[in-house]
N, CA, C and O of each residue as an XYZ file, in Angstrom:
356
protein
N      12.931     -8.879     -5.060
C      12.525     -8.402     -3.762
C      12.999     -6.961     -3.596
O      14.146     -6.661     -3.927
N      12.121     -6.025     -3.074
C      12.197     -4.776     -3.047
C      13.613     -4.512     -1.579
O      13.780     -5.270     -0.624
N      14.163     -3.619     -1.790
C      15.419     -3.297     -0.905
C      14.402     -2.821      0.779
O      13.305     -2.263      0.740
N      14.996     -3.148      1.850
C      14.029     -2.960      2.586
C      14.058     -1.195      3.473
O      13.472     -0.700      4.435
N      14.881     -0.829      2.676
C      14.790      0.512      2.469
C      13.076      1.207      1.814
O      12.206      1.874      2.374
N      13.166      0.796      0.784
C      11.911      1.203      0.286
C      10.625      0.773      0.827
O       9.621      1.484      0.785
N      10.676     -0.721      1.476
C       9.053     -1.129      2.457
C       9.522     -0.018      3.556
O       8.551      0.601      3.989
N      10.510      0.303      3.997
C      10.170      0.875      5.419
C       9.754      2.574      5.166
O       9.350      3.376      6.007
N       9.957      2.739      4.015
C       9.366      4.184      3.245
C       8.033      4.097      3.639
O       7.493      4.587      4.631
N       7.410      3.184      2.441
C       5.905      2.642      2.440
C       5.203      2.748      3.679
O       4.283      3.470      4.066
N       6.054      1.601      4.334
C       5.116      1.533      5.745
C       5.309      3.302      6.321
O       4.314      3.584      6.990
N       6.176      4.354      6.241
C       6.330      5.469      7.194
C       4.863      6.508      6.646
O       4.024      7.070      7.350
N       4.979      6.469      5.308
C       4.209      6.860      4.404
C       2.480      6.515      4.742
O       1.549      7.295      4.543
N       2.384      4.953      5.369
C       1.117      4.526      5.895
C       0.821      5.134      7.191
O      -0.309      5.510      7.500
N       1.285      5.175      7.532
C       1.665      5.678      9.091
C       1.281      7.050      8.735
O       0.198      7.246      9.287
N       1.603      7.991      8.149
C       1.467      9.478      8.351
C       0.215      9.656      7.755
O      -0.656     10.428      8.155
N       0.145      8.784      6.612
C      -1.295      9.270      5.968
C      -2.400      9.129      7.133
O      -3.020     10.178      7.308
N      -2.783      8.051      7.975
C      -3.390      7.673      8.411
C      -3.443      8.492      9.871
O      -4.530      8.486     10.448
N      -2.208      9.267     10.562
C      -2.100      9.898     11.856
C      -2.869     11.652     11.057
O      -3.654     12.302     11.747
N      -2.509     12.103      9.751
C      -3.163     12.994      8.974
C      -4.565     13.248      8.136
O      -4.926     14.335      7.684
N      -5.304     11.932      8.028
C      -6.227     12.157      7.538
C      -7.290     13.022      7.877
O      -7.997     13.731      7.162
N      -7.273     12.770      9.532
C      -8.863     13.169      9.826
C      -8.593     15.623      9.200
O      -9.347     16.486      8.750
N      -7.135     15.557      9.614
C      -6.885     17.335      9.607
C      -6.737     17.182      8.285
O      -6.950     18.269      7.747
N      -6.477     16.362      7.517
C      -6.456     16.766      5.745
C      -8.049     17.318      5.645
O      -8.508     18.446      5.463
N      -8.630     16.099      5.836
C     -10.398     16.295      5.448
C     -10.268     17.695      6.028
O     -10.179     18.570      5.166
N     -10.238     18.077      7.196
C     -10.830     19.461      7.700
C     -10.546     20.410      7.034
O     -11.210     21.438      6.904
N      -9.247     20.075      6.419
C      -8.506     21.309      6.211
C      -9.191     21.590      4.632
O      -9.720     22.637      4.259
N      -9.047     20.582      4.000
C     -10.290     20.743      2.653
C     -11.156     20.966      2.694
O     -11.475     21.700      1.759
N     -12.354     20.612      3.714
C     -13.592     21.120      3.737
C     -13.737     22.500      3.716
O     -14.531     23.081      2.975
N     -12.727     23.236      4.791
C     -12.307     24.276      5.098
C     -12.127     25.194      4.192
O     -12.640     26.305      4.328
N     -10.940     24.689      2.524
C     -10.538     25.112      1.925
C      -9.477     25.958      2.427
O      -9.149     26.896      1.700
N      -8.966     25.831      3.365
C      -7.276     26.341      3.760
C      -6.399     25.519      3.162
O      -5.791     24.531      3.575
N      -6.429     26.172      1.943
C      -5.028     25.412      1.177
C      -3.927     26.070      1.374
O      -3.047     25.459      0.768
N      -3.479     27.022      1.915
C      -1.784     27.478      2.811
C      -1.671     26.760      3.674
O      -0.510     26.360      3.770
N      -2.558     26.236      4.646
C      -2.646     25.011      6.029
C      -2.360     24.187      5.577
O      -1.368     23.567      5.960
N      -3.165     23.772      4.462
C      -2.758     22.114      3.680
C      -1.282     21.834      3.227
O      -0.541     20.850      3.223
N      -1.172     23.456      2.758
C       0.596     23.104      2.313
C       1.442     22.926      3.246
O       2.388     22.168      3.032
N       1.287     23.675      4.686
C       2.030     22.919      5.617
C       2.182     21.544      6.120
O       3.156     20.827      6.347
N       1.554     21.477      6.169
C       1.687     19.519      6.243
C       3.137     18.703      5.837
O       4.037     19.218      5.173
N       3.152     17.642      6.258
C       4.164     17.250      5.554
C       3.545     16.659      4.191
O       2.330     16.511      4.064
N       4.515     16.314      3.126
C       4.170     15.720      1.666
C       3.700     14.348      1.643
O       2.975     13.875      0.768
N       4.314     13.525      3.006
C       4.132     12.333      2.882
C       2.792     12.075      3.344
O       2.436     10.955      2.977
N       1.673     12.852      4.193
C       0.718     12.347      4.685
C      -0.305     12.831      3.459
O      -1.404     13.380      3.533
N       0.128     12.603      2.822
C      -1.391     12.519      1.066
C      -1.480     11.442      0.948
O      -0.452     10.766      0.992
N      -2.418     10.986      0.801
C      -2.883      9.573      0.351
C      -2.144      9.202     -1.062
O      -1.440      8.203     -1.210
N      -2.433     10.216     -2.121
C      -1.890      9.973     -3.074
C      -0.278      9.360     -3.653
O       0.096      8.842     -4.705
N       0.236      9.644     -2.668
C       1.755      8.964     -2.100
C       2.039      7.439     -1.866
O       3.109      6.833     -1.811
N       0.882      7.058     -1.759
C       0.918      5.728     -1.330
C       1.388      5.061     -2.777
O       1.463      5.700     -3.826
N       1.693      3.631     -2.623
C       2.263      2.722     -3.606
C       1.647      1.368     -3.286
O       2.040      0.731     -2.309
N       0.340      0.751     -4.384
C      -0.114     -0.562     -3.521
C       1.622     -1.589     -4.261
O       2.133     -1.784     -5.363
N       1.972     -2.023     -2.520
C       3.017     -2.302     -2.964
C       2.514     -4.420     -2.135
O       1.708     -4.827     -1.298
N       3.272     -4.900     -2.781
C       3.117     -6.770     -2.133
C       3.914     -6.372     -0.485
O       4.812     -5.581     -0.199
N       3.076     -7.357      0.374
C       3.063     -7.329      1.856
C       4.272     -7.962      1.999
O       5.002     -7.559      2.905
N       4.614     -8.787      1.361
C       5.754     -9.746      1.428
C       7.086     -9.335      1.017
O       7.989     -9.095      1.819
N       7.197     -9.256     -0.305
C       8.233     -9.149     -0.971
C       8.216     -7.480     -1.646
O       9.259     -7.111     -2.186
N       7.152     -6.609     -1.603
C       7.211     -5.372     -1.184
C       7.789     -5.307     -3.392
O       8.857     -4.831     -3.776
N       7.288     -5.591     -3.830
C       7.384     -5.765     -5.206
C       6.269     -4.777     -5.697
O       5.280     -4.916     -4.978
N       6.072     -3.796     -6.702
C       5.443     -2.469     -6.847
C       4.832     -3.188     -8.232
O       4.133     -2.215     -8.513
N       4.605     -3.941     -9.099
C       4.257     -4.127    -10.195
C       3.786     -5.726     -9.829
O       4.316     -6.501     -9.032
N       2.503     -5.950    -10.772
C       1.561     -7.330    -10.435
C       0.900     -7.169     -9.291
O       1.066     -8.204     -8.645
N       0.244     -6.423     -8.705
C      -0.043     -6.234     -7.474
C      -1.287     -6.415     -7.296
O      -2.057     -5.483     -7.527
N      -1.926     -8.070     -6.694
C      -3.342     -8.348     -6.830
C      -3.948     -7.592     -5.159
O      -3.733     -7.873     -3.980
N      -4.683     -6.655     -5.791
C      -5.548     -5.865     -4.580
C      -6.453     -6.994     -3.348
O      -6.489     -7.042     -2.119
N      -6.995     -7.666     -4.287
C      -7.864     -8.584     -3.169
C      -6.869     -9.380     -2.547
O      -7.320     -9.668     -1.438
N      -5.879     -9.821     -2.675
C      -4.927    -10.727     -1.564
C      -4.068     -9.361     -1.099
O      -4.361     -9.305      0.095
N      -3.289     -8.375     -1.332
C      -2.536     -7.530     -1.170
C      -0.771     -8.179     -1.340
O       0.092     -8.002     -0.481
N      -0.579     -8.870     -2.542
C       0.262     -9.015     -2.613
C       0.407     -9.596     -3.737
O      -0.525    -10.357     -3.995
N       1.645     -9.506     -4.929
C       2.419     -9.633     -5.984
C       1.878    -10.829     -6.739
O       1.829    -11.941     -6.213
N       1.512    -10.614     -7.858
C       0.997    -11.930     -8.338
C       2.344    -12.994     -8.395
O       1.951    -14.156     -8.285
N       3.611    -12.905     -8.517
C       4.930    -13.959     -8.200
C       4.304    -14.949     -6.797
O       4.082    -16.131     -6.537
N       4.192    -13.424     -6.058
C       4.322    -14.288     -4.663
C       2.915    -15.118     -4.263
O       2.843    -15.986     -3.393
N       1.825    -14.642     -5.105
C       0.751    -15.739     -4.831
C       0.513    -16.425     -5.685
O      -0.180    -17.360     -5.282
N       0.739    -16.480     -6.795
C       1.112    -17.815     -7.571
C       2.193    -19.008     -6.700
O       1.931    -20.199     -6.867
N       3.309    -18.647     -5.849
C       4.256    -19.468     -4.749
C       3.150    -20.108     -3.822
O       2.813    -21.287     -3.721
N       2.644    -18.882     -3.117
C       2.026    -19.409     -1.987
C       0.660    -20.561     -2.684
O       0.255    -21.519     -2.025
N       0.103    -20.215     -4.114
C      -1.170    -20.706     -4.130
C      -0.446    -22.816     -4.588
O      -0.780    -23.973     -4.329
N       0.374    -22.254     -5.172
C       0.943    -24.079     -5.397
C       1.398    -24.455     -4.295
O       1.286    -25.658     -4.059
N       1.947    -23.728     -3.429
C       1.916    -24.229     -1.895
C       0.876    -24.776     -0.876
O       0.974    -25.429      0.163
N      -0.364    -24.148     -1.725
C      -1.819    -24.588     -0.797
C      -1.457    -23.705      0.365
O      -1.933    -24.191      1.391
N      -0.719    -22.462      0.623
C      -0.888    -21.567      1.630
C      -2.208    -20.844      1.766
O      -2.660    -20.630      2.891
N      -2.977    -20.380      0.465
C      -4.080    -19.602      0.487
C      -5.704    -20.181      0.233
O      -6.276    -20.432     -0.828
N      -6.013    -20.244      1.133
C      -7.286    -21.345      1.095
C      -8.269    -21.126      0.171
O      -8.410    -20.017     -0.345
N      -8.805    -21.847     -0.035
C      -9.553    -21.715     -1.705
C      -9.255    -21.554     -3.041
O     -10.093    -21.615     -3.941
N      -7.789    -21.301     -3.222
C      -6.943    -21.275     -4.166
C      -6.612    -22.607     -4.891
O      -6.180    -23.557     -4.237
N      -6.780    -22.681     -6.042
C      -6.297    -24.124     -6.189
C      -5.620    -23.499     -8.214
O      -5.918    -22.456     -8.798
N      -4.905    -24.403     -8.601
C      -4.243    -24.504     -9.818
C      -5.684    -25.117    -10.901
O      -6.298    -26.118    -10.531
N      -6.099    -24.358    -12.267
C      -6.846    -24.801    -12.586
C      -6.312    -26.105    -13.786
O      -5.201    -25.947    -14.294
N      -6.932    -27.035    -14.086
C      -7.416    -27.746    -15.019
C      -7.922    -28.583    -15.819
O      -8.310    -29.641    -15.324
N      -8.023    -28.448    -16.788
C      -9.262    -29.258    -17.910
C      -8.841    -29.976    -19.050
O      -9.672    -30.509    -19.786
């Protein structure tokens, strides 16, 4: 489990990208790249980390659930995630 130091990075990091996007776009369309450098560093998209919702784990990271293949392999033998089932033949 990731220290919760580092999710509360992530999440600050989501947060800025998203309060910055619409003036990033402008500012690129624009091509004011001295404007762009003012900004802060954290509102680039590229900063982001697809990180697990849960356990905030940076590696195994299934995009269509948004979270750690550990932790949905748990939840899927749990029958937490509907349609999920254990296969076999």
């Amino acid at each position: 489990m990731a220290k919760e130091s580092v999710k509360a990075r992530q999440r600050k990091r989501e947060r800025m990208v998203a309060q910055f996007a619409e003036k990033r776009a402008a500012l690129k369309a624009a091509g004011e790249w001295s404007a762009l450098d003012q900004l802060p560093k954290n509102s680039s998209s590229v900063r982001l980390k697809n990180r697990c919702q849960l356990s905030g784990r940076p590696k195994g990271y299934m995009r269509y659930f948004g979270i750690s293949r550990v932790t949905f392999r748990d939840m899927a033998l749990a029958g937490k995630i509907p349609g999920v089932k254990k296969a076999s033949w």
